[in-house]
MINUGU-207400 format. One record per atom (N, C-alpha, C, O): x negated, y, z negated; residue number from 1; atom name. Coordinates in steps of 0.001 Angstrom, whole numbers. Each point is the difference from the previous one (the first is absolute). Layout:
LOTOR       u       v       w num atome
LOTOR       X       Y       Z NUM    CA
...
***
This chain:
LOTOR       u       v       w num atome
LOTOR  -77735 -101358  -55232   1     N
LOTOR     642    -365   -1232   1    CA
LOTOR    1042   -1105     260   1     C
LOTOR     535     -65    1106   1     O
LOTOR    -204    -877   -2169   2     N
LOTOR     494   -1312     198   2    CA
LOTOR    1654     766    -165   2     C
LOTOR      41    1125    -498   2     O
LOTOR    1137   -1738     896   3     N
LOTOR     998     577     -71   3    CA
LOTOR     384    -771   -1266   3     C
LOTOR     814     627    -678   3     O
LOTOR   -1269   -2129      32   4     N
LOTOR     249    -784    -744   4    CA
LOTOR    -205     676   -1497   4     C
LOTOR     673    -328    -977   4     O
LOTOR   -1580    1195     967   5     N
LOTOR    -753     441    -771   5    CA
LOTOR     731    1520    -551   5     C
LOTOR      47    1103     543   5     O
LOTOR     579   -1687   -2102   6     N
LOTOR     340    1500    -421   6    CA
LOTOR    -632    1110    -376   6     C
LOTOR      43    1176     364   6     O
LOTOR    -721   -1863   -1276   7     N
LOTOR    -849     870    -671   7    CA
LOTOR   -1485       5    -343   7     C
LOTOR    -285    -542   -1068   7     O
LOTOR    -770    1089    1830   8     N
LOTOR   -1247     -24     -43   8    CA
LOTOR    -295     -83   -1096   8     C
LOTOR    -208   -1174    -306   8     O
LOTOR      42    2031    -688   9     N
LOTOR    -507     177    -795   9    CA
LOTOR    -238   -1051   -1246   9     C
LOTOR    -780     140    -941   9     O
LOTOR    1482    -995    1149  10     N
LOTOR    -596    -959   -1074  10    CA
LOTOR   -1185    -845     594  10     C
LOTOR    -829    -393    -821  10     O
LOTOR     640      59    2156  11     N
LOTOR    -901    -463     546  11    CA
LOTOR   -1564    1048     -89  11     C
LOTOR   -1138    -416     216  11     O
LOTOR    1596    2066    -656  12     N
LOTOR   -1320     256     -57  12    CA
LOTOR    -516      25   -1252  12     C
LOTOR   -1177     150    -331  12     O
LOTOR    2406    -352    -533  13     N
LOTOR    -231    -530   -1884  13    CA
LOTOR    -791   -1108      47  13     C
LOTOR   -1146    -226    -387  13     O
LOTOR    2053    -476     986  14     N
LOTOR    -992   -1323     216  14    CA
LOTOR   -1319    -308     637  14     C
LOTOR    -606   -1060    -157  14     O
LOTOR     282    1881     752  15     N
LOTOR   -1515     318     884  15    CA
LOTOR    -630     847   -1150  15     C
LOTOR   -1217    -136    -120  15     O
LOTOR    1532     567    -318  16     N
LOTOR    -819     859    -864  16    CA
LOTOR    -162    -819   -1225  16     C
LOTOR   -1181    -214    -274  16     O
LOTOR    2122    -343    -601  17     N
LOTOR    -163    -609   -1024  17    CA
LOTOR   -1031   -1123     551  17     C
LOTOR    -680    -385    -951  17     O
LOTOR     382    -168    1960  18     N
LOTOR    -282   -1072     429  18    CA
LOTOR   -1546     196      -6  18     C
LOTOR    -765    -837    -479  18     O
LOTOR     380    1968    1028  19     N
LOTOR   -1287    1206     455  19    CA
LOTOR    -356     312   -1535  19     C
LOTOR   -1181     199    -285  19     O
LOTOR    1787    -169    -326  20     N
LOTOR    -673     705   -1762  20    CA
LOTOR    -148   -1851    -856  20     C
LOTOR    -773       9    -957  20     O
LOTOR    1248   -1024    1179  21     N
LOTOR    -180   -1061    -850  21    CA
LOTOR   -1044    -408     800  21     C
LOTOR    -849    -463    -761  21     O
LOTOR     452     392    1957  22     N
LOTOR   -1046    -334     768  22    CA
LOTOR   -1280     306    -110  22     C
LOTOR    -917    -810     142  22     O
LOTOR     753    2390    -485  23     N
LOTOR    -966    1168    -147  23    CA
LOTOR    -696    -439   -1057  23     C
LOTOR   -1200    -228    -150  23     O
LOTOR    2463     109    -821  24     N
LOTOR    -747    -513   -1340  24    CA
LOTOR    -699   -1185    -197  24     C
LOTOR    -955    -390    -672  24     O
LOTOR    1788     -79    1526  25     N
LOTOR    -905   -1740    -350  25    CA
LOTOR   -1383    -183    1019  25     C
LOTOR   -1002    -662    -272  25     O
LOTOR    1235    1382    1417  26     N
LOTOR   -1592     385     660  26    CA
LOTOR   -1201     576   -1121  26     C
LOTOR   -1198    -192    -207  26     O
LOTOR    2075     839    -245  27     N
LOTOR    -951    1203    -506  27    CA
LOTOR    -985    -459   -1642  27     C
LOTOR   -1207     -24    -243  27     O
LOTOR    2349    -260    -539  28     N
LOTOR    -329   -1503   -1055  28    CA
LOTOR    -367    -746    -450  28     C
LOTOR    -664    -157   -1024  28     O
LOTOR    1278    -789    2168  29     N
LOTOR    -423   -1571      74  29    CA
LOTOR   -1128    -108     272  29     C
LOTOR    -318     568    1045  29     O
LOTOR    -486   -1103   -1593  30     N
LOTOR   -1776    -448     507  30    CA
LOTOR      61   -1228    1275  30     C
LOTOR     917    -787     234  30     O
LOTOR   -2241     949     474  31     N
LOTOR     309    -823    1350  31    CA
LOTOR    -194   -1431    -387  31     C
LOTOR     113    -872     861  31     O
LOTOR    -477     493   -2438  32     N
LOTOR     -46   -1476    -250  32    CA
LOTOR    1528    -171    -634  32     C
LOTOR      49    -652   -1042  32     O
LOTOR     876    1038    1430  33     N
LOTOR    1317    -233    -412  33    CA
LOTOR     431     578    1513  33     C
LOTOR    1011     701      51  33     O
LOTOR   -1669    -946    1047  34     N
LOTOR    1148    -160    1697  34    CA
LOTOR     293   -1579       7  34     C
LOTOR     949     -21     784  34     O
LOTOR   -1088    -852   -1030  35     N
LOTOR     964    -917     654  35    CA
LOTOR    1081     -93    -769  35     C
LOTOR    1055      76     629  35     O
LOTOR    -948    -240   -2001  36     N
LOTOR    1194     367    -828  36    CA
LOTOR     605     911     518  36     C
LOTOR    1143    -459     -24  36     O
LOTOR   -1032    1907     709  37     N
LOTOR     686    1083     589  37    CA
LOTOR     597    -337    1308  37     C
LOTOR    1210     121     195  37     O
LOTOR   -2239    -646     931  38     N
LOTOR     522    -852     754  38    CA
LOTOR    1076    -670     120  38     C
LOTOR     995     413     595  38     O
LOTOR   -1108   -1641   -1216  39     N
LOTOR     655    -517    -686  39    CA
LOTOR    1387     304    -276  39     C
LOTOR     929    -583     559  39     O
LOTOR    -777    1569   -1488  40     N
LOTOR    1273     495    -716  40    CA
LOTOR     509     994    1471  40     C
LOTOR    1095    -318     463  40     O
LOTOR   -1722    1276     125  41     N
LOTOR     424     944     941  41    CA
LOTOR     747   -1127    1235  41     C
LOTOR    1009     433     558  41     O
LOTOR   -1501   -1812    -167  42     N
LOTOR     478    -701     978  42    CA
LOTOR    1079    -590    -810  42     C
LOTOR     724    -818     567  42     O
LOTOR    -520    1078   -1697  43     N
LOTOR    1849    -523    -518  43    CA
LOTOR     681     837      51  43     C
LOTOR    1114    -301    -430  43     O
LOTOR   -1238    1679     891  44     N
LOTOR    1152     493      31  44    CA
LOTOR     507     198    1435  44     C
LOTOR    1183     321     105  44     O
LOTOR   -1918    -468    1032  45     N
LOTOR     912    -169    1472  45    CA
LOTOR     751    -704     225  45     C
LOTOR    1088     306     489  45     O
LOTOR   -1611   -1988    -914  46     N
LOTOR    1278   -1249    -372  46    CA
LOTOR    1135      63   -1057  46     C
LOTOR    1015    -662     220  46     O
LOTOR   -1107    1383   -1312  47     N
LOTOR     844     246    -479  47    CA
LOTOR     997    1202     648  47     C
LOTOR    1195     202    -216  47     O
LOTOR   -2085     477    1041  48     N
LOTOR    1609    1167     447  48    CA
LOTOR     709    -801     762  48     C
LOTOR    1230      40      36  48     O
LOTOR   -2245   -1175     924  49     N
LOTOR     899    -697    1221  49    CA
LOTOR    1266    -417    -750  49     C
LOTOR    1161     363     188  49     O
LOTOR   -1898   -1597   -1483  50     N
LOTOR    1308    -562    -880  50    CA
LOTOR    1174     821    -157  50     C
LOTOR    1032    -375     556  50     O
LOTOR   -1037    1541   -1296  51     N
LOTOR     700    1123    -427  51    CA
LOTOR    1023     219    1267  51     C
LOTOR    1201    -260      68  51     O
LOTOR   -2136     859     968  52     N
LOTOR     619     507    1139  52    CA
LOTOR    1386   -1242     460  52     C
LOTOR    1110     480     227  52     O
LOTOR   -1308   -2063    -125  53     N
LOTOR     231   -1042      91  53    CA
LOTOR    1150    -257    -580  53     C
LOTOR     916    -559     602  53     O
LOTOR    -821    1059   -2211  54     N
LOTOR     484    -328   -1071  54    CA
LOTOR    1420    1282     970  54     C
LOTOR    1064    -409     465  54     O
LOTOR   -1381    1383    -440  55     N
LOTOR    1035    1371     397  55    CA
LOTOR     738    -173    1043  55     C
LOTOR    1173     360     101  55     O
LOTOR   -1978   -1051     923  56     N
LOTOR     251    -239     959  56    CA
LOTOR    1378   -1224     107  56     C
LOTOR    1161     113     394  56     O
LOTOR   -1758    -985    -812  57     N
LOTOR    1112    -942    -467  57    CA
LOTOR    1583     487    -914  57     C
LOTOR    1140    -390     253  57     O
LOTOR   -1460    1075   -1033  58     N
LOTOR    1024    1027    -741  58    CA
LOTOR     843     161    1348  58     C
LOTOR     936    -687     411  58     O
LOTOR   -1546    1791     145  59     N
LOTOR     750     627     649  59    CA
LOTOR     584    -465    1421  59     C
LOTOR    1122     272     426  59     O
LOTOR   -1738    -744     -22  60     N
LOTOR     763    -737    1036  60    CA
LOTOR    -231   -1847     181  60     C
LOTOR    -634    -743     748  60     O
LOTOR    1493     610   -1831  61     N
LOTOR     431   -1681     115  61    CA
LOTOR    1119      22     565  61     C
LOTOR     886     848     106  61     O
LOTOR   -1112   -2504     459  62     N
LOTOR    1248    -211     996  62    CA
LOTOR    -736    -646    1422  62     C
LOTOR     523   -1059     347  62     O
LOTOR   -1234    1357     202  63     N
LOTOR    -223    -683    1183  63    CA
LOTOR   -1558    -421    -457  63     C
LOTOR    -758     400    -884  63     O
LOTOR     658   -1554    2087  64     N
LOTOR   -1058   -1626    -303  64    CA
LOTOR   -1488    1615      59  64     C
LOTOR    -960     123    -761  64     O
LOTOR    1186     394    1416  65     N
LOTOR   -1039     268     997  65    CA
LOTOR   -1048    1248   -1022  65     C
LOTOR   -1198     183     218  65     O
LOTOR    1901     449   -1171  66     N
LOTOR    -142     830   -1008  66    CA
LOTOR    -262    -721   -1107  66     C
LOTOR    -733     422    -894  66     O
LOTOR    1332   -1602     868  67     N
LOTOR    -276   -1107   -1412  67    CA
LOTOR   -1531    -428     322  67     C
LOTOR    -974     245    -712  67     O
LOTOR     981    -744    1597  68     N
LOTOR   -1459    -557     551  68    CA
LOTOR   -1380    1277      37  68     C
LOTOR   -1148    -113    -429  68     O
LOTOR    1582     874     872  69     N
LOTOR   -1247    1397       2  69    CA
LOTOR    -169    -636   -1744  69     C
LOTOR    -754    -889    -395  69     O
LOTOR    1757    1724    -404  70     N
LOTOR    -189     696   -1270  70    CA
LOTOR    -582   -1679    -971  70     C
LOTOR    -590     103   -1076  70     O
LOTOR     831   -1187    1568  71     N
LOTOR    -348   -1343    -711  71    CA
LOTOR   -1289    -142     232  71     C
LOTOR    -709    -652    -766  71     O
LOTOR     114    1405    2147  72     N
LOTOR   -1608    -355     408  72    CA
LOTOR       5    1210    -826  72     C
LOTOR     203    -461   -1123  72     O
LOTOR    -329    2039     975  73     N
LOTOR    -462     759    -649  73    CA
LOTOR    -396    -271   -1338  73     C
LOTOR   -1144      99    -443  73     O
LOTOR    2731    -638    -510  74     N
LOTOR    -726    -323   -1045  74    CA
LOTOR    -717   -1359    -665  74     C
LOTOR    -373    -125   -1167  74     O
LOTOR     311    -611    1976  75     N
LOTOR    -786   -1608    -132  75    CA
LOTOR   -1668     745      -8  75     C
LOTOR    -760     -87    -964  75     O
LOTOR     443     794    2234  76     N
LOTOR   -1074     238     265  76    CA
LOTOR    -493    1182    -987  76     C
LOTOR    -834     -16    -905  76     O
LOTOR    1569     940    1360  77     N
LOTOR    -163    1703   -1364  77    CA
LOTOR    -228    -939   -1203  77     C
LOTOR   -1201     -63    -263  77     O
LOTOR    2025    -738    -606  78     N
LOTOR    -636    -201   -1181  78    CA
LOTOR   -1078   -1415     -82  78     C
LOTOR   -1013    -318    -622  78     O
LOTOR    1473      15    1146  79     N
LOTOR   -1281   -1510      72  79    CA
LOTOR   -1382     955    -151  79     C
LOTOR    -900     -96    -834  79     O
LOTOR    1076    1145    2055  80     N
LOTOR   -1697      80       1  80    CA
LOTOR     -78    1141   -1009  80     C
LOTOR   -1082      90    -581  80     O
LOTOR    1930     711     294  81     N
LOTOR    -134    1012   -1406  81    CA
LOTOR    -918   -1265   -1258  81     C
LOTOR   -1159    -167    -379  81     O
LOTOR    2349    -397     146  82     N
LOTOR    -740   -1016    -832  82    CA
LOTOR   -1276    -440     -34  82     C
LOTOR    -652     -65   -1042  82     O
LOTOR      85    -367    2546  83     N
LOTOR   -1349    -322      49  83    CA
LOTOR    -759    1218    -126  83     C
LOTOR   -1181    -106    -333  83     O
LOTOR    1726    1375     572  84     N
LOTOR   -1101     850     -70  84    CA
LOTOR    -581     297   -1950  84     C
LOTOR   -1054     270    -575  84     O
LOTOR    2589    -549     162  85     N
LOTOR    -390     142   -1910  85    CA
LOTOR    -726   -1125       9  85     C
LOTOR   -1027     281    -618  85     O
LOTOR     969   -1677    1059  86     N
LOTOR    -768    -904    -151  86    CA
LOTOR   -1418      -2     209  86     C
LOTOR    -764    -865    -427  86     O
LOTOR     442    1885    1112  87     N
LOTOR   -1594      34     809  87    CA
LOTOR    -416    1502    -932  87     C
LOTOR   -1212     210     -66  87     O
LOTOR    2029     710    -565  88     N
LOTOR     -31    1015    -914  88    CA
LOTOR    -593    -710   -1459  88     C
LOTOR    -911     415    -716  88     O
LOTOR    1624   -1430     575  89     N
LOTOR     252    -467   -1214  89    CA
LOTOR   -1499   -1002      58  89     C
LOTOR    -674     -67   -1028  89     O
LOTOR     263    -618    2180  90     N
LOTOR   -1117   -1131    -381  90    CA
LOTOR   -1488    1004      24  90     C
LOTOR   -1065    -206    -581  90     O
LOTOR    1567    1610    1701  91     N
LOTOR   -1202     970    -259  91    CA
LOTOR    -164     646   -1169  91     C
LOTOR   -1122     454    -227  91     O
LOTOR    1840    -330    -441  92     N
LOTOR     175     819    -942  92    CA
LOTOR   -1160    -689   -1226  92     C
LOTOR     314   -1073    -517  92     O
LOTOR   -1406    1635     177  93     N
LOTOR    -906    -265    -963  93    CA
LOTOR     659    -203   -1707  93     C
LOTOR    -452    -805    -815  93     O
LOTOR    1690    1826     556  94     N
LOTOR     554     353   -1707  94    CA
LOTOR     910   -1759     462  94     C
LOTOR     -51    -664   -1035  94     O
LOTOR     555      88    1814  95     N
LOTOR    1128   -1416     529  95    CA
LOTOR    -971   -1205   -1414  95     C
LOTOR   -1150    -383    -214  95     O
LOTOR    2269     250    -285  96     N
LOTOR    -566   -1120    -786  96    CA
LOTOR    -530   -1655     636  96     C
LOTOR     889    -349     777  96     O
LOTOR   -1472    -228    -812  97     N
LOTOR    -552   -1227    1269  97    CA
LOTOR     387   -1288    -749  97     C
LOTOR    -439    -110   -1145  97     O
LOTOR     897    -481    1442  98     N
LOTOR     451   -1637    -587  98    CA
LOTOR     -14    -269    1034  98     C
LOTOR     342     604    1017  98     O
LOTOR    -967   -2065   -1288  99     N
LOTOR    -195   -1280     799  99    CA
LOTOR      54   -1422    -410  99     C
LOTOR    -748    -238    -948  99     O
LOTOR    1272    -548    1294 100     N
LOTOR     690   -1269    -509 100    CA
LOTOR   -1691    -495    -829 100     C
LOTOR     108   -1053    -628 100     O
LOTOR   -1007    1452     603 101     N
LOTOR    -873    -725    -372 101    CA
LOTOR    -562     695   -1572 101     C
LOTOR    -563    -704    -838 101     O
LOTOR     817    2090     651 102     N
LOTOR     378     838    -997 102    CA
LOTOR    1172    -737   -1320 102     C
LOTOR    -111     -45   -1225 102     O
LOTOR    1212    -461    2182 103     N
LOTOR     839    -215    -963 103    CA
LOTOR    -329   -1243    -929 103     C
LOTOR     422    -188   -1142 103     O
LOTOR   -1140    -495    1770 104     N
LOTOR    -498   -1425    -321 104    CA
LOTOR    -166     253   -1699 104     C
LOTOR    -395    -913    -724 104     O
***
C-alpha cells in the first residue's frame, strides 16, 4: 500500500463505475460502431494526463522543473485528447460532412 494514498476506496468507485460504463458499451454498442468507441475510449487517458498536469501544476508551482513536467503533460494530454474527438468525430457516421466544394 502507497503511504501517499489515503483513501482507497474511491479508486475502487472509480474501478467499478469505470467496469459498469464499459460493460455497457461492450455489451450495446454494435461492432459497426468500434472505431467511434475506440476512438472516444483513447480520449480519455490524454485527458487524465491533462487533468493530472493541470493538479499537478496547482499544487506544486514554484520550481522550473515541475513547471516543465506539468507544461509537457498538458500540451500533450490535451492536444491529443482533442485529436482523439477529432478521429471520433470524422468516424462518426450521425457527423454532419461539409466540404468547400458543397458550399459552392
Amino acid at each position: 500500500m502507497q503511504k501517499d494514498v489515503v483513501d482507497y476506496r474511491r479508486i475502487l468507485v472509480a474501478a467499478i463505475a469505470g467496469s459498469l460504463v464499459g460493460g455497457a458499451m461492450a455489451r450495446y454498442m454494435p461492432m459497426t460502431a468500434m472505431p467511434e468507441r475506440i476512438a472516444l475510449s483513447h480520449a480519455f487517458g490524454p485527458l487524465a494526463a491533462g487533468l493530472v498536469g493541470t493538479a499537478e501544476y496547482h499544487e506544486r508551482a514554484g520550481s522550473l522543473r515541475v513547471f516543465v513536467a506539468a507544461a509537457l503533460m498538458l500540451v500533450l494530454g490535451f492536444v491529443t485528447f482533442t485529436g482523439s474527438l477529432m478521429a471520433f468525430g470524422a468516424s462518426c457516421p450521425a457527423a454532419p460532412r461539409s466540404s468547400p466544394a458543397s458550399r459552392r
